[in-house]
Structures are given as structure tokens and as C-alpha cells.
N, C-alpha and C positions, 0 to 999 in steps of 0.2 A: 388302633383305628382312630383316625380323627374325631373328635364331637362335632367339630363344623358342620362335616360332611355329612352327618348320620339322620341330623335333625332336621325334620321336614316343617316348612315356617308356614304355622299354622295361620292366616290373616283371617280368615272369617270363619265365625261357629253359626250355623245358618238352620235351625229349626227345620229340617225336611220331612218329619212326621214326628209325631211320638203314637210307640205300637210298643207295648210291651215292658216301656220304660227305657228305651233306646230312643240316643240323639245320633243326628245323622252329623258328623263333620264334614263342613269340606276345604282342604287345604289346594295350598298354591302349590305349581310343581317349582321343584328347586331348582330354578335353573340358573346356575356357574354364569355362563356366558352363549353367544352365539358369533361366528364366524361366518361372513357373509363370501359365500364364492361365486363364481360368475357364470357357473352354468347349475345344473336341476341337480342333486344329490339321490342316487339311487343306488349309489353303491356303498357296502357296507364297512363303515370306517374300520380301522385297524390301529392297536396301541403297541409302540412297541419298544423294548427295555427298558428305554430311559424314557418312557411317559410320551414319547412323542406320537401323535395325534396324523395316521394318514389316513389319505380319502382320496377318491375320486369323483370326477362330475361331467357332466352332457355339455354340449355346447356353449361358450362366449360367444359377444361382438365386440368387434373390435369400434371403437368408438368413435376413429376415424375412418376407417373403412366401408363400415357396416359388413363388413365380411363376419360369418358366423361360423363356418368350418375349423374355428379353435377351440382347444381342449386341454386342460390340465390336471396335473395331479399334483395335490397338498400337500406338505408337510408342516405340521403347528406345534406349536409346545403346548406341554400342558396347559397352559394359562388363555391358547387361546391364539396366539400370535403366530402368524405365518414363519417360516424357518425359511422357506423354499416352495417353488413350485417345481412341475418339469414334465414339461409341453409332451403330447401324444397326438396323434393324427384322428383320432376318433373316440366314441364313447368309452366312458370304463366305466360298466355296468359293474364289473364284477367286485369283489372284496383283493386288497392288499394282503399278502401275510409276509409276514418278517422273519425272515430266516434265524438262527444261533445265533450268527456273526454277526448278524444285524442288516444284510441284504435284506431289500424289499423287493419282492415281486409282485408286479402288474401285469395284469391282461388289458386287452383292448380290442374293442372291432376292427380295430388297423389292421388287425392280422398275426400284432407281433406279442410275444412276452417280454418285459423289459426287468432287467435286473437292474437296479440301481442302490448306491454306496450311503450310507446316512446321512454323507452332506449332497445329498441329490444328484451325484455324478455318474452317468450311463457306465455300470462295467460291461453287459453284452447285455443283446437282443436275440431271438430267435424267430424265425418270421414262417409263421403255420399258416395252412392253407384254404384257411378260412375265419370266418368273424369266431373272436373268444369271448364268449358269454360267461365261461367259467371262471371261478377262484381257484388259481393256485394252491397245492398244498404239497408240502415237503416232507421228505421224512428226514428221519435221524441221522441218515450221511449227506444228507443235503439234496439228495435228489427231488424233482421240482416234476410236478404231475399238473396236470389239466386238460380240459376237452376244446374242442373247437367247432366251427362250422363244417368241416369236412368228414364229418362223420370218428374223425380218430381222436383216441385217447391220446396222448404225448404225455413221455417220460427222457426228461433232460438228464445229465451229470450237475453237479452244480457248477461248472463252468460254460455251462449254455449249450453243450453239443448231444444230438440225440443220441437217446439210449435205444428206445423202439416206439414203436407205434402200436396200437390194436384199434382194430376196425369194429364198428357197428352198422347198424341199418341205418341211421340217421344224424341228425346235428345233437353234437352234446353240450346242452345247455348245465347240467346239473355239476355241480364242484364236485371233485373226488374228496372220499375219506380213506382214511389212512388206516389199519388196523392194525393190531398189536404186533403183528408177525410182518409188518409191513406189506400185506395184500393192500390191494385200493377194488374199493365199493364205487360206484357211480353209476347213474341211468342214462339213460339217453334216451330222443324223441321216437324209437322205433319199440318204446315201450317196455324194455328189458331193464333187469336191476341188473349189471355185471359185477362179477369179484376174480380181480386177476393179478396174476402173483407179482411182488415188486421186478418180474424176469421178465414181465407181457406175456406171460399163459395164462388159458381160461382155467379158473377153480372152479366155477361154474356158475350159472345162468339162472334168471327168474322174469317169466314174462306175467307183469302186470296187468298188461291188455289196455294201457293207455300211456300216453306222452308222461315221460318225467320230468319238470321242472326241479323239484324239489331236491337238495341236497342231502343225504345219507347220514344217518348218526348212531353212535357207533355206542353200546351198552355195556357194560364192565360183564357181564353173563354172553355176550358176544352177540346178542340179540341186533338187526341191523334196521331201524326205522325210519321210512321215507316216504313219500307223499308222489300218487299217482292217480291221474285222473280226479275222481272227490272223494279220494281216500287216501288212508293214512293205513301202512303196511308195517306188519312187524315182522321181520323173517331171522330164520335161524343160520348164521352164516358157517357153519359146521360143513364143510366139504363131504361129507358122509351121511349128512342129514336124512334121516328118514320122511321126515317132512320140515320141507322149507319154509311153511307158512304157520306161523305161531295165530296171527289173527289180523281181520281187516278192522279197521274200525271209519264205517263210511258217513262223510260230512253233507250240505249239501249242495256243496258247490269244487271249485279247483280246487285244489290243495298246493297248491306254488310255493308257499312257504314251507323252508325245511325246519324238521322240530329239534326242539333242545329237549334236555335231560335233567331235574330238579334231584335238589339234595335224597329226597326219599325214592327217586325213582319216578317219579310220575313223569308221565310226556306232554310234552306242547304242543300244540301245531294252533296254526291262523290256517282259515281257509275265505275261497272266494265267496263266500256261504254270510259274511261279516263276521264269525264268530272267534271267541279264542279257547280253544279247545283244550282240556286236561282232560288226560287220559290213564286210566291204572294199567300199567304195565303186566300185570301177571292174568288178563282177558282182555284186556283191551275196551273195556265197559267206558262208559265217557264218568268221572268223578263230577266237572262241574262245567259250564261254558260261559263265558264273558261275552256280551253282544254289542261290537263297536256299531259304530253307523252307518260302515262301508266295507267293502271288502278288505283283507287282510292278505295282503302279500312278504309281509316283511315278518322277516324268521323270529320267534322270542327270543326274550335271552333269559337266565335265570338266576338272582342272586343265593347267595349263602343261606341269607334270613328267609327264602322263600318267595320274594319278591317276582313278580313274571312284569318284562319290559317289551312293548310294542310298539311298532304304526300300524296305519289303519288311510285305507283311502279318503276318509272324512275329514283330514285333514287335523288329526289328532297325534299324541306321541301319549302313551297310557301305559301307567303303572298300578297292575292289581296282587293283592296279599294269595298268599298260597290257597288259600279259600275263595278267590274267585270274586273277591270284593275290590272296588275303583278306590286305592287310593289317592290317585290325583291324574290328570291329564292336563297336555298342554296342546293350542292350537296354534299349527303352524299356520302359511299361509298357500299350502298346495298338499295334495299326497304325500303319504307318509310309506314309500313301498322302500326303503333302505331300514334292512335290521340292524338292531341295537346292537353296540356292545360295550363289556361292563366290563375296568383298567381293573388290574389289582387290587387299585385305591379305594374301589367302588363308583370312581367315579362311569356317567354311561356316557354313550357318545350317540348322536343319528343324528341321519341327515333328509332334507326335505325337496321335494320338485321346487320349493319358492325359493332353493338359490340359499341356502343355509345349513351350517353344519352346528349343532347345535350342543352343549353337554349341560348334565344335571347330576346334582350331589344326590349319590346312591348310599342306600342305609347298607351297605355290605358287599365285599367282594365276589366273584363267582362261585356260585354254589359248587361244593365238591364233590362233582357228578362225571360219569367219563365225558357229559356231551353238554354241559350248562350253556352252550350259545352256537352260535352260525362257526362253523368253521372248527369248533373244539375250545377253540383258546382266543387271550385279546387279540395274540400275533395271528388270528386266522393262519395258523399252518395246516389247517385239515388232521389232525390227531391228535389223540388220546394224550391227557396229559399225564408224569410222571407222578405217581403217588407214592408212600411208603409201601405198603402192605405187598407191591409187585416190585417193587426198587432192587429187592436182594435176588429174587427168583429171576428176574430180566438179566443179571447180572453174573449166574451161573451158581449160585447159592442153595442150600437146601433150604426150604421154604417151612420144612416143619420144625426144623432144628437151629437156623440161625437169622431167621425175620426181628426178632424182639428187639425192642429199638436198645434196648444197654447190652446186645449179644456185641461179643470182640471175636468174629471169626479171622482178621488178621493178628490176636494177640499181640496189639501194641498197648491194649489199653486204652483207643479209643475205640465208643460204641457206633453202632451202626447210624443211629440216629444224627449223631456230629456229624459224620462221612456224608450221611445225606443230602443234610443242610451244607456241607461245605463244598459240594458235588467232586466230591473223591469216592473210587472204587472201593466197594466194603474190605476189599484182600490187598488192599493198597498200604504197603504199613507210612506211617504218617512220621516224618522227621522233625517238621518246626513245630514250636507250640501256636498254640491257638489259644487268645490273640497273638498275634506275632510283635513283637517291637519293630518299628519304623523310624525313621533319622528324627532327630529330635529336632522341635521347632521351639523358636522365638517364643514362643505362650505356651509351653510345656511339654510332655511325653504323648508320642504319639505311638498308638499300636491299630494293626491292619489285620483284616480278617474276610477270606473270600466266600462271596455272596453267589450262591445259585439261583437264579432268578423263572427258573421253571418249575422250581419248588413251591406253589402256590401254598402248599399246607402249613409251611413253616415261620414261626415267628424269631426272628433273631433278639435275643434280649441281653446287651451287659450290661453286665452288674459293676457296683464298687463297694467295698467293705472295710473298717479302720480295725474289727475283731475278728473278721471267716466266721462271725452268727448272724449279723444283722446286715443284710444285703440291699443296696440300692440301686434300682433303676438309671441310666445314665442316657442320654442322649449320644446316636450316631449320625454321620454323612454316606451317603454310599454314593461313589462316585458313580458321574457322569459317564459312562457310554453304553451305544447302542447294543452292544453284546447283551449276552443272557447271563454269563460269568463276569461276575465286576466286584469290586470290596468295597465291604465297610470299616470305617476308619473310628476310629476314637483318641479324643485329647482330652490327657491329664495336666492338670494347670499343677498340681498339687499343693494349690493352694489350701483345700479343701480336707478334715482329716478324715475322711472319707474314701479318700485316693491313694489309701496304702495297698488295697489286692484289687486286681479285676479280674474278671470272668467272664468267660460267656456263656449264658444260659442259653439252650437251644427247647423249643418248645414246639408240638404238633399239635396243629390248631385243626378241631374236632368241627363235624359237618354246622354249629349254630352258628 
């Protein structure tokens, strides 16, 4: 982890009482940079493999025109700098997610889903029968889900042609979630939670008794939480459920925002009520509430360390500690209704009605939760991320007999844990070594090693050694693309007598 990034620049120690022998600090929020775009930001940005930064936004003018019916969509580097745009006929309210490959899919009022290439090149569109309010979400063979105005669910091929449809009573505003087994969770405005098989069959039903806005999130116990009417539901997505409803826990206002999921399990939600609500998951009792100054439409997100990141219609962007205390806020200069979200890096990203996309140095990565932010993951794909502890069982494995990260159920000799980090099948036997050697260069020994990048828990670390006792940390590169599979490179100068053995150490970085 960076130091840069972690430390929050403390400018003023400001006396706000003393009770008890407690000072109040108050810090500046960190903010990186801001990217000024040209129409309102309500949509929830998206990062994806290689750090790049997309977004969507409301209306431009044209400057010569005054024509205002233009619309685009971002792509920036991490730093900040535009890469690309790429023109859409109407709003994208909704959030981007970035496929494996590295396709981004967009929705829009236009009507249409647009698939486009990392350097911003239309591969296909699909044109639904109505305004798309929804975020896209993808599963594992790439297929591409979302809701629309026309009351249907839609389920693409990843090459853009329909798979099927399912019907509800009304418009589906809420983004589908993805579950483990590839079912998809989603609400819609006729008030019903649905869960239907990745085939478009009903697994069955749950009526709320008010409009869903709220996106669905999805609990490693399979427990499914989403926001209906001024509440906040927890249900049990067990197709044989005895009882569906685990517990309400009601706000007092909309619940618009969908919740995330914190390291320990606690739940989030904003409500139209102004508050930000934590919630213990095992009753659903409220633990503690944060009171912005406006209503709360934009989903939390949750870091590693604890951290919970928001807007707020006050025109605020707020960062409070897992106990419900303001570590810093910053004032934009309109609503704050586009949820946060938090890169790898830790760094966050949101965006504001006054025409700005904003990011701030975050004390830590996503917490490792099934559900830490809007959408699952940075690439908003709607699903559950990959962890160890399900890696081998997903994978066809005995779960009591060969999960331990140094178990070799391919007897090569490499452990389960390598295979994971290096996104190889645990029964896959492994021929080259790892690091691999690469053509040598002009400034010495290069060796290459491939990088899994949905692997959130894993730290890649080599080593260099002049005895095999005393081991040294070494700096790598990981290249450049938009994929999720990419390598890390390292060069020996051998100048150094240090650069006689390398290794890679593979490490599983624990929920702090």
C-alpha cells in the first residue's frame, strides 16, 4: 500500500470542545484531483483493470449551438486525464461495469446497451424497449443482464444478441445482482424482490408492498438486502425457504440507496430520511446513524480499514470510521446522488450535479465483504467477488479435504494458494516455473509472472536472495491492459549481489 495514499492531511486542529479530555480534530478530505465534465454526474463511476476511470453524465451545450441534447461518456486515467469520450443520445444515469476482457457496458435512456472496446470503439449495441435506468451486470461467461422501462428484465450473450426476457408489473429501475449460482436478484416498481435463474425462470418472488429503487446485495450466508419503500429488507434467498423474511429494518424516509456490506458484516444503507444507517446483520437492530444534512441517495461504499464513503443532497462527499464518527467531508458545489467507489488502490472515485468527477486518497482497499460497494466490485459487474475459502469448492474440489492454501490436489507440487494468485485451475498441473524467464534486455534478466486481478485478497511479492536465508523485497511492473489476466514483470540488473535467486512470495491479505 502506498503511504501517499493512506495519510489524511491533517491542516487544522480546531478546539471543538474538551469533554472528558477529548480533542476534536478536523481534517481536510484528500482530494487527488477533479475532472470537470460537461454535464451533472449521477452516475456511478467505474474502475477498471488497468486503473482506468469511467463515468457517465446528463446533458452538455454545445457552445455554438446552444443545442443541449448532447451526452457523453468518460474514459480517464488514473491521474485524472481524459483517454476518450463516446457520445450517447441520452442520460446514463446508471453505473458502467467492465467486463474480464475488458468491455464496458453502458446503459442509457436512449433505449440502447452499448458495448464498447477499451479504446472507446462501439463493438455492438442492443436497443431495449424502453428508458434503462439500470446498471448492467455480468456473469462469469460474460453474459450481460439489466432492466429497462418496459417492464423486462434482459439477458444478452456477450456478443449482444438476446438470450430471453422476464416480465414484471412495472419499470425496472433497480440493477440486477448476480449470485453465486448465477441466479439474478432485482426489484422493480411493481414492488416485488425477483430471483431468476441465469435460464429466465422464476426461483421465486417477494412482494415488498412498495416501489424498488434500491439495488440488491448479495451476503456470503446468501442472505439478499435491498431497500423498499423507507425500509431496508433482509430476505433469505433459499428457494425452499420457510421464511423469506429474515427482518425489516425501517428508516424514515425512501430508501433509494442500495447497501453495501463492511468487513464484519454490518450493513449500510442512506435513506431519504438524511441519514447513514448501520445496521447488525444477525436482527437487524440499527448499531449506529450518521446525520448528513440532506437526503441520501447515493449507495455507500466500504473500505478494508472500516471506512464508509458517501453523498448526501447537501451538497457534501463524507467519509465516516466504522463507528459512525465524520472523518472529513468535502463540499461539492451541487448534490451529491452518484455512489462512491473505491479502485484497488484505495483510491475513491464520485461524481457531483455541478459537473465534476471527483477522486480522493483512500486509507485502504475494499473491504472484504461479499457486497463492500454499489454493484459488488470497482468493475460494477453485479457479483460476488472471487475469494479463497470458495475458490476450490467453485472449482469442483472437496472443500473439507483440499481448500488449505499449501494443499497440492494436482500433485505438481504447486499449492492451491500459487494457483489462485496465478488464476490457474487448482487440478491444472503447472509446466513452466513461476517466475518464468523472458528475452533478456539491454539492462539485464527479465522474468514474467501472471497476475489475476479479480483476486482482490492477494498480495504478490518477489523476493531476491544472495544466501536462500536472507530475502529481499524487489520492485515489479504489471503491465498495461484492460483485461483482468495481465503479468507482472521483473528485472534483474545483476548488478546487485543480491540478484542471485528470485521468488515469488504469494501472500493472503486478511480482512484489516
Amino acid at each position: 500500500m502506498n503511504p501517499k495514499r493512506t495519510a489524511l492531511a491533517i491542516t487544522a486542529a480546531t478546539l471543538a470542545g474538551i469533554s472528558g479530555g477529548l480533542f476534536a480534530l478536523e481534517t481536510t478530505a484528500p482530494l487527488e484531483w477533479s475532472f470537470p465534465t460537461e454535464g451533472a454526474v449521477y452516475s456511478p463511476p467505474a474502475v477498471g483493470w488497468d486503473g482506468t476511470v469511467y463515468v457517465g453524465s446528463g446533458a452538455k451545450t454545445d457552445s455554438e449551438t446552444d443545442e443541449t441534447d448532447l451526452f457523453d461518456f468518460y474514459a480517464l486515467t488514473p491521474g485524472g486525464q481524459k483517454k476518450w469520450t463516446f457520445p450517447v443520445d441520452d442520460w446514463v444515469q446508471s453505473s458502467p461495469a467492465v467486463g474480464p476482457d475488458g468491455t464496458i457496458y453502458i446503459t442509457s435512456w436512449d433505449f440502447f446497451i452499448y458495448a464498447v472496446e477499451p479504446d472507446g470503439i462501439l463493438r455492438w449495441l442492443y436497443d431495449a424497449d424502453g428508458f434503462i435506468f439500470s446498471s448492467p451486470a455480468v456473469d462469469r461467461d460474460g453474459n450481460v443482464y439489466f432492466g429497462a422501462g418496459d417492464d423486462y428484465l434482459y439477458a444478452l450473450d456477450p456478443d449482444g444478441f438476446l438470450r430471453w426476457v422476464f416480465q414484471t408489473g412495472d419499470w425496472i429501475e433497480a440493477s440486477p445482482a448476480i449470485g453465486p449460482e448465477g441466479e439474478v436478484y432485482f426489484g422493480s416498481w411493481d414492488g416485488y424482490l425477483y430471483a431468476v435463474s441465469s435460464e429466465g425462470e422464476l426461483l421465486w418472488e417477494y412482494f415488498a408492498g412498495d416501489v424498488i429503487f434500491s439495488s440488491p446485495a448479495i451476503a456470503e450466508d446468501g442472505t439478499v438486502y435491498f431497500g423498499s419503500g423507507n425500509s431496508l429488507f433482509a430476505v433469505d434467498s433459499d428457494v425452499d425457504a420457510d421464511e423469506r423474511v429474515r427482518w425489516i429494518f425501517e428508516t424514515g424516509s425512501l430508501v433509494d440507496s442500495s447497501p453495501a456490506i463492511g468487513p464484519d458484516g454490518s450493513v449500510y444503507v442512506g435513506s431519504a430520511d438524511g441519514n447513514l444507517h448501520a445496521i447488525d446483520p444477525n436482527d437487524g437492530e440499527e448499531i449506529w446513524s450518521f446525520a448528513a444534512g440532506r437526503e441520501i441517495y447515493s449507495s455507500p461504499a466500504v473500505a478494508s480499514g472500516g471506512t464508509v464513503y458517501f453523498g448526501s443532497g447537501d451538497n457534501h462527499f463524507y467519509a465516516v470510521d466504522a463507528g459512525g464518527e465524520l472523518l472529513w467531508k468535502h463540499e461539492t458545489g451541487d448534490w451529491v446522488d452518484s455512489s462512491p467507489v473505491i479502485g484497488p488502490d484505495g483510491m475513491v472515485y464520485v461524481g457531483s450535479f455541478d459537473h465534476t468527477l471527483y477522486a480522493f486518497s483512500g486509507e485502504s482497499p475494499p473491504a472484504l465483504s461479499a457486497w463492500p460497494q454499489f454493484a459488488a466490485d470497482s468493475t460494477r459487474i453485479g457479483r460476488q467477488q472471487k475469494y479463497f475459502p470458495t475458490w476450490l469448492e467453485r472449482a469442483g474440489g472437496n472443500p473439507d479435504e483440499s481448500t488449505a492454501p499449501h494443499e497440492d490436489p494436482a500433485g505438481d507440487g504447486v499449492p492451491n494458494l500459487l494457483k489462485y494468485a496465478l488464476g490457474i485451475s487448482p487440478f491444472t498441473p503447472v509446466v513452466a516455473p513461476y517466475p518464468e524467464p523472458l528475452e533478456s534486455t539491454g539492462t539485464g534478466l527479465a522474468f514474467g509472472f501472471p497476475i489475476d486481478r479479480t483476486r482482490r485478497d492477494i498480495i504478490y511479492a518477489p523476493q531476491v536472495s544472495q544466501d536462500l536465508e536472507t530475502w529481499e523485497d524487489i520492485e515489479f511492473r504489471t503491465m498495461e491492459n484492460p483485461e483482468a489476466i495481465t503479468r507482472g514483470e521483473i528485472t534483474l540488473s545483476g548488478s546487485s549481489p543480491n540478484d542471485r535467486f528470485l521468488r515469488l512470495r504469494i501472500l493472503l491479505r486478511d480482512d484489516s
